[in-house]
C-alpha positions in Angstrom: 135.2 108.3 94.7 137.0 110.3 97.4 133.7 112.0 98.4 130.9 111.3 100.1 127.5 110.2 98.4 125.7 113.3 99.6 128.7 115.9 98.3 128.2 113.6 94.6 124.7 114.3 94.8 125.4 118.0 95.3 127.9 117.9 92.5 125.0 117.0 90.0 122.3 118.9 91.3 123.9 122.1 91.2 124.9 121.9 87.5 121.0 122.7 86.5 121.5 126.1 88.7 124.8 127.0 86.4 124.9 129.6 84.6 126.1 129.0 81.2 129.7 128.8 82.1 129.3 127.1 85.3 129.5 129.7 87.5 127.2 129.7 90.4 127.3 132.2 93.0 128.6 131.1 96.3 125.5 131.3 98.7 124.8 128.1 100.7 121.2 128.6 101.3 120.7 129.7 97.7 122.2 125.9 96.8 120.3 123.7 99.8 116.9 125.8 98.6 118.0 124.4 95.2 119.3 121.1 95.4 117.8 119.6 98.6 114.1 121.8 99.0 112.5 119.0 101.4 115.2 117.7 102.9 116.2 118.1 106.0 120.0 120.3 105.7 121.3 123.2 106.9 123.9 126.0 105.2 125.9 124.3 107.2 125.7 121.2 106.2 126.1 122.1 102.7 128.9 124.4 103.5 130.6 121.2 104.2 129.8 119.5 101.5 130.7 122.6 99.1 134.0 122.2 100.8 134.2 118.5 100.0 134.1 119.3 96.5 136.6 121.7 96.6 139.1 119.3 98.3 138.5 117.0 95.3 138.9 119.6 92.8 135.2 119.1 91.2 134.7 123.0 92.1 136.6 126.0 92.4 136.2 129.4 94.3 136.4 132.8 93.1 135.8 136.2 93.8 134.5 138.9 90.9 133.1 142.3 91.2 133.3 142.1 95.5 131.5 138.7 95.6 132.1 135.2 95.8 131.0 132.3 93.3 131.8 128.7 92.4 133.3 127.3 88.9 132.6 123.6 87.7 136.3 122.7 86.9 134.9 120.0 84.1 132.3 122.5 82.2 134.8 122.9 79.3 133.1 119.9 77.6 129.7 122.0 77.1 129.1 123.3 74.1 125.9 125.6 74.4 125.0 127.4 71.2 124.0 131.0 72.3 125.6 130.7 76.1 124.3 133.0 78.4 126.5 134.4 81.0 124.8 135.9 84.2 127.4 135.9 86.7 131.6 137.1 86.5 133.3 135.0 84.3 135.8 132.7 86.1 138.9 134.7 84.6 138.4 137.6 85.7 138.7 136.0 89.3 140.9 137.3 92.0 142.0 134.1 93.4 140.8 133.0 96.9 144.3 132.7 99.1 143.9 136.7 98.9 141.0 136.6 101.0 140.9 136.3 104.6 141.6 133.5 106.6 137.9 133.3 108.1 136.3 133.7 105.0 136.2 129.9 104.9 137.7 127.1 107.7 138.4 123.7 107.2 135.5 121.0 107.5 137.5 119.6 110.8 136.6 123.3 112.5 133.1 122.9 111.9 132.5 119.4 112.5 132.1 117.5 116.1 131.8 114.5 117.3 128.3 114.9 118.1 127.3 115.7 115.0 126.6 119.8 115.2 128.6 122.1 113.0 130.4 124.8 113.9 132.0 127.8 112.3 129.1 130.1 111.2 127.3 131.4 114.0 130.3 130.8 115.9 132.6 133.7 115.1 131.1 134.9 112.2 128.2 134.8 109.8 126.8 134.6 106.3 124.5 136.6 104.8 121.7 135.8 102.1 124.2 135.9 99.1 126.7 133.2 101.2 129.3 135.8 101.5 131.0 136.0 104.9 130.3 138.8 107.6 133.2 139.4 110.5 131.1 139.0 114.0 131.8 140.6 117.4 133.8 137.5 118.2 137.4 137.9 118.4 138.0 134.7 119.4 141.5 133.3 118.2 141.8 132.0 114.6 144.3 129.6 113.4 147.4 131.3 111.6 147.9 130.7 107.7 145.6 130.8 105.0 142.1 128.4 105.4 142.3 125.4 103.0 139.7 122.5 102.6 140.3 119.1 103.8 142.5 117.4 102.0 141.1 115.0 99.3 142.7 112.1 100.5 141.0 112.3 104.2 137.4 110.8 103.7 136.3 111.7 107.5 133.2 108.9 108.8 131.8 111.8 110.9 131.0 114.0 108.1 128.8 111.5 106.3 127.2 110.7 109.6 126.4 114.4 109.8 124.9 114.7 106.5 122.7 112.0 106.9 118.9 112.9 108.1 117.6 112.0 111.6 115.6 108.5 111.7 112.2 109.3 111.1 109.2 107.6 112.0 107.5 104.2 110.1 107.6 106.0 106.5 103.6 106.2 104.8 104.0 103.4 102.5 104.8 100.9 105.3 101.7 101.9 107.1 99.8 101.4 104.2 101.1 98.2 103.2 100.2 97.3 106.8 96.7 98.1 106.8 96.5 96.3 103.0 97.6 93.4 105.0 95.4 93.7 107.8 92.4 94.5 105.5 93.0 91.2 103.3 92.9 88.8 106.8 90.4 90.3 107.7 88.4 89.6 103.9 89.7 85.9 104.3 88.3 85.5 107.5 85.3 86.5 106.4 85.6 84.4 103.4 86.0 81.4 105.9 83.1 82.5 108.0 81.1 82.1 104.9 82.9 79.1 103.3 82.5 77.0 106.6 78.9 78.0 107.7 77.7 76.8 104.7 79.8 73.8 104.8 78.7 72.8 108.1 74.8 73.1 107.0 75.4 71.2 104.2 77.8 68.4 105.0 77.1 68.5 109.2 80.4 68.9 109.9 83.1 71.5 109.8 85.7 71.9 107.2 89.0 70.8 107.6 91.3 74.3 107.8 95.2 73.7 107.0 97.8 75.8 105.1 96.4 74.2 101.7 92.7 75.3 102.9 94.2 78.9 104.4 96.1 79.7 100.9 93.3 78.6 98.7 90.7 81.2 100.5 93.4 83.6 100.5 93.8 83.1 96.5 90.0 83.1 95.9 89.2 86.0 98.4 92.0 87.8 95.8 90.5 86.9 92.8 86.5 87.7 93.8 87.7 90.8 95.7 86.8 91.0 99.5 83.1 92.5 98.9 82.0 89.7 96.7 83.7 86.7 98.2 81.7 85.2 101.1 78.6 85.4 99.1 80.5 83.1 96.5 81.7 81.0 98.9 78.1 80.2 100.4 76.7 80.2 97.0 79.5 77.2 95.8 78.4 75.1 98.7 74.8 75.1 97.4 76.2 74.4 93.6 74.5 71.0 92.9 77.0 70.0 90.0 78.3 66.6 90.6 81.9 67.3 90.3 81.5 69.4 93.2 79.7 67.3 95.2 81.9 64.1 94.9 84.8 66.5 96.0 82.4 67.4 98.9 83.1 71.4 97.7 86.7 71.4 98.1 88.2 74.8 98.6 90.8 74.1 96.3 87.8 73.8 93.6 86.2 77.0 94.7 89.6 78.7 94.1 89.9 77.1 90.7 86.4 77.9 89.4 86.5 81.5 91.5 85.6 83.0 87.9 83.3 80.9 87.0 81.1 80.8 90.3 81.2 84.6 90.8 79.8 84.9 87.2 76.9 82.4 88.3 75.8 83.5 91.5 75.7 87.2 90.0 73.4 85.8 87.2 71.9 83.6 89.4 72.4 80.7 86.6 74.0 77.7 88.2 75.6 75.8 85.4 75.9 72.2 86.3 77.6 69.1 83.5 74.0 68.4 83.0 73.3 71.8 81.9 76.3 72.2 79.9 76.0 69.4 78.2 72.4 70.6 77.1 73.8 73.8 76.0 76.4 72.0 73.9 73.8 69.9 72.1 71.4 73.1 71.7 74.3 75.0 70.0 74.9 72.0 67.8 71.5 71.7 66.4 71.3 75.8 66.0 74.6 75.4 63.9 73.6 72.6 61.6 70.0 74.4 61.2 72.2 77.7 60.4 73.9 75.8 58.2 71.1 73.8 56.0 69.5 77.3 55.8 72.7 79.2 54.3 72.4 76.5 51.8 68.9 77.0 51.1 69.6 80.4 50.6 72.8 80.0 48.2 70.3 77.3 46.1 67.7 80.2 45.7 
């Protein structure tokens, strides 16, 4: 809890780069290229955060055979069958306070107030493996051994340097905006073709409102935009009665939006009349069926 979210995120991440003891060696660009490949760090920026976990105690440091690598402090509770071991194990380690005092500063060193880190680059350097090279730069250093931030000072900047630059309107907003925009513009065609054919039919326009507006919308969704303001003309020339005495109500044409894209596809209108017909046809065809089944069982 006494580090940032970025530093936990770390924490996790760089247990899949472990070695079977939980040593990692201690190169920064080795761990961002690791942890964070697309995002937008520097080995600066993890430095810090490296250092943030070392305040807390969640990682030590150690040097072995000339080089430096980092222990998870909680990787006792593994228990790995056939462990494999490919760096220095952390007890041969020659403890840290031996090394020099630039080999790593405090996070307050490197850190501004406008956001940029200092430290490497600025008196000295780090090579591929993360180990520290002594630059030309002789500038003074502070006296006594280099020590983390304590764990207890959470520092506002430091998250606020971690965090990426604003970017621009992510992908997924621009193309939930042109959905948008490509849905009005299928409803307005939808209405083009709802109230042209209501106005040749009933010589008059349609009423529009927020009832009218939603129940295009909802049809337009249901027929899909290609489909649409064909079905809408083709429901104003539907002769069924029901629709008529509602004078083709949009609300209707939502509610039937199934039913009417089905009949102007098969270009079968299907009025009560119709229906009814059909009902009596498949009666007779099932009692026929029926009284020949019978026949059939007699024989």
């Amino acid at each position: 809890m006494e580090c940032s979210t970025t530093s936990r995120l770390l924490f996790i991440g760089i247990w899949n780069f472990c070695d079977d003891a939980g040593n990692h060696p201690a190169a920064y660009r080795t761990l961002k290229a690791e942890v964070f490949p697309a995002d937008d760090f520097t080995a600066l920026q993890v430095e810090a955060l490296v250092s943030e976990l070392i305040a807390a105690g969640l990682i030590e440091e150690y040097e072995a055979d000339g080089k430096r690598y980092w222990h998870i402090t909680g990787w006792h509770h593994q228990r790995i069958e056939k462990p494999n071991f490919k760096h220095p194990t952390h007890e041969n380690r020659r403890p840290v306070e031996e090394r020099s005092s630039t080999s790593r500063r405090p996070v307050e060193e490197r850190s501004t107030p406008e956001g940029k880190c200092k430290g490497i680059g600025e008196g000295r350097d780090v090579d591929p493996s993360g180990a520290p090279v002594e630059s030309a730069d002789k500038s003074p250093k502070i006296p006594g051994p280099a020590t983390p931030m304590p764990a207890e000072v959470d520092s506002p900047a430091i998250d606020g340097e971690l965090l990426p630059a604003p970017k621009p309107k992510p992908p997924a907003k621009q193309q939930r905006a042109e959905s948008t925009s490509a849905e009005q513009e299928a409803c307005r065609a939808t209405w083009a073709a709802y109230a042209d054919a209501y106005e040749q039919r009933y010589g008059v326009a349609p009423i529009r409102n927020a009832k009218v507006n939603a129940a295009i919308k909802g049809f337009t969704r249901r027929v899909g935009a290609d489909e649409s303001p064909g079905v809408a003309r083709y429901y104003l020339q539907h002769q069924d009665a029901f629709y008529a005495r509602k004078c083709h109500d949009a609300g209707l044409m939502q509610q039937d939006a199934e039913k009417l894209r089905t009949e102007w596809a098969t270009q079968r209108q299907v009025t009560g009349v119709t229906a009814r017909q059909q009902e009596r046809a498949g009666t007779m065809l099932s009692a026929v069926d029926r009284i020949l089944a019978k026949r059939e069982a007699a024989a």
